[in-house]
C-alpha positions, 0 to 999 in steps of 0.5 A, a space after each residue: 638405459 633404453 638398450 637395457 630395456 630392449 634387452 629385458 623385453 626381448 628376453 620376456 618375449 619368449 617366455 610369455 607365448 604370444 597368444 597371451 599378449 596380442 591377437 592370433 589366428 588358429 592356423 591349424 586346428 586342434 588335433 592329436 599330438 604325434 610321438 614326435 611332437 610329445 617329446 619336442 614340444 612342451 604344449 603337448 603335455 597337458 592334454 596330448 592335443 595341440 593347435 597351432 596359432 599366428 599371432 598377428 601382431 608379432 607374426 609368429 607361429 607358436 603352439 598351444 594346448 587344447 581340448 579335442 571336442 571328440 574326444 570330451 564328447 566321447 569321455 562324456 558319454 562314457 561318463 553317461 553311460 557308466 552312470 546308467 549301468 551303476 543306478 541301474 545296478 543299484 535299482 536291482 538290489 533296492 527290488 531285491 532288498 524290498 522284496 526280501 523286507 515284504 517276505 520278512 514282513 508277510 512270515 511275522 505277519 503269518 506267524 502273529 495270524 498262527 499265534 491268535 
């Protein structure tokens, strides 16, 4: 019964990364996945980055998906600078509307003054 149990623990190693389950070390920092590694390792899909972990415990190296601070910052300020262009878009049209508006006010304005 014990070598049953060693068996079904053993099997559900692999699937569950050992950075879940016990304390690791980044032994390579996050970095863009290479052509080679995208189509091999199955952590690179998510976000096209990955790390590489030790884990203490077990001593094995895994992969994980990350972020790369970069590129966030870079889609950040993208996202900051599209927004400036749209309000600034729309502030145009709210001048052009508003002075369109004062023109129709001033002619029904004149046109009351013409009629007196």
């Amino acid at each position: 019964m014990a070598a049953g149990e060693e068996r079904r623990s053993a099997s559900s190693t692999p699937s569950t990364p050992c950075w879940q389950l016990e304390d690791f070390v980044v032994a390579q920092e996050c970095g863009r996945c290479s052509s080679f590694q995208a189509k091999t390792v199955p952590e690179c899909g998510p976000t096209g980055f990955v790390e590489r972990i030790s884990c203490t415990a077990s001593k094995r190296d895994e992969f994980k998906s990350c972020r790369s601070a970069v590129l966030e910052a870079h889609i950040f300020w993208r996202f900051v600078g599209t927004m400036m262009c749209v309000a600034a878009v729309f502030a145009v049209l709210v001048v052009c509307r508003q002075r369109v508006l004062d023109r129709k006010a001033l002619e029904k304005v004149r046109k009351q003054i013409e009629s007196i």
